[in-house]
C-alpha positions in Angstrom: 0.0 0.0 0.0 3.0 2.5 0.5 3.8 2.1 -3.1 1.3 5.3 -4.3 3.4 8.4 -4.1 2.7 11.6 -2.4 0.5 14.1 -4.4 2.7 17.3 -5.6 1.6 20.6 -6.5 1.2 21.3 -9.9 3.6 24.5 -8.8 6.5 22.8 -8.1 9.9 24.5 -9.6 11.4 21.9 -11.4 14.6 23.6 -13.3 17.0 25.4 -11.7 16.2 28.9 -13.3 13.4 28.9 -11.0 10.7 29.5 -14.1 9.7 25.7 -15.5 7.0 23.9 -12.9 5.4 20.8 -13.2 2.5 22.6 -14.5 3.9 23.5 -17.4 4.1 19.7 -18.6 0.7 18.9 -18.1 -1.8 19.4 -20.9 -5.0 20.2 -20.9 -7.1 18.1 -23.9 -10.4 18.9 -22.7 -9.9 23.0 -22.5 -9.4 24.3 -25.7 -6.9 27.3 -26.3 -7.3 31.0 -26.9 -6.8 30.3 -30.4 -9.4 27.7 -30.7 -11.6 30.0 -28.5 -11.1 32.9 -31.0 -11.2 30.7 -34.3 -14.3 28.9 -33.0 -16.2 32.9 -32.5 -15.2 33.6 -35.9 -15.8 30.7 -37.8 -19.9 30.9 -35.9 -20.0 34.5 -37.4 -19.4 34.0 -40.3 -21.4 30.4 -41.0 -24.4 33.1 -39.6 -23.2 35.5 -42.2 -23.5 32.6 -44.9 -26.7 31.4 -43.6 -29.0 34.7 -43.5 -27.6 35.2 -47.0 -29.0 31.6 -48.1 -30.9 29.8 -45.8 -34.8 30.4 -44.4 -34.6 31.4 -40.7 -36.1 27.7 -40.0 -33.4 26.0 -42.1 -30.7 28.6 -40.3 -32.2 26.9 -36.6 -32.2 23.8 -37.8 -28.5 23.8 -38.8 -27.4 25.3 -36.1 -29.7 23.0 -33.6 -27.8 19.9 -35.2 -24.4 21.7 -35.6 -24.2 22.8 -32.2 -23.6 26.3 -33.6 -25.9 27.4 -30.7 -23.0 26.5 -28.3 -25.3 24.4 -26.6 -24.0 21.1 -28.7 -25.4 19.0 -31.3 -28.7 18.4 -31.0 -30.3 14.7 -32.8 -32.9 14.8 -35.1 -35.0 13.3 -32.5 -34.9 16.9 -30.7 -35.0 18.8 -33.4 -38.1 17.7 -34.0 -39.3 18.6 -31.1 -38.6 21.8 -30.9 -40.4 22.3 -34.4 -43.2 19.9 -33.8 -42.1 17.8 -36.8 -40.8 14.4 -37.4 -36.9 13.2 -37.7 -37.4 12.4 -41.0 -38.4 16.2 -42.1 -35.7 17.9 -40.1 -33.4 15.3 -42.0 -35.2 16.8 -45.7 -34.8 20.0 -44.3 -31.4 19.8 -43.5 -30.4 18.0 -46.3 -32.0 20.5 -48.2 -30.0 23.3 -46.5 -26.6 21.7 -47.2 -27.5 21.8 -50.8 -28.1 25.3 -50.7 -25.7 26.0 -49.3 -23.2 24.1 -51.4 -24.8 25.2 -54.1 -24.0 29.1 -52.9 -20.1 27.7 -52.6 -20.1 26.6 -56.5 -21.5 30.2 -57.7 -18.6 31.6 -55.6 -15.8 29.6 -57.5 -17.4 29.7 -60.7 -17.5 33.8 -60.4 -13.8 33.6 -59.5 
């Protein structure tokens, strides 16, 4: 039983400038970075920029209920479709449909270019 080791703080100095602790080896997968932060806010703004352009306000919801561009997650089609009062099956036409607008929209772009 004396073979588990003594918890250390995450503080400890651990070079002999006095400026590396343990801390600074551990990484965080589950936090994401300031730059994942930032590129997450603008990649939101402008997929809401792209979808007022193209999409119906109830395709715009639906995509971002299954997306999780809400921030709240992805949502299934299950509870989608009951927050619209529809089935699975037409949030899945709906959102199908929604894709191919907007992947139509994307082909215009290049072909202008």
């Amino acid at each position: 039983m004396n073979d588990i080791p003594d918890a250390a703080s995450l503080d400890v100095i651990v070079d002999e400038e006095g400026e590396t602790t343990i801390g600074d080896y551990v990484v965080d997968w589950i936090s994401k970075s300031p730059e994942e932060v930032a590129f997450d806010a603008d990649l939101r703004a402008e997929l809401k920029v792209l979808f007022t352009q193209v999409l119906s306000d109830r395709e715009q919801t639906i995509m971002e209920l299954r997306y999780g561009l809400d921030g709240q997650g992805c949502r299934t089609l299950e509870d989608t479709g009951r927050i619209f009062q529809i089935s699975r099956k037409r949030v899945r036409q709906i959102q199908v449909s929604a894709l191919n607008k907007l992947r139509n929209q994307n082909r215009r772009k290049r072909q202008k270019t």
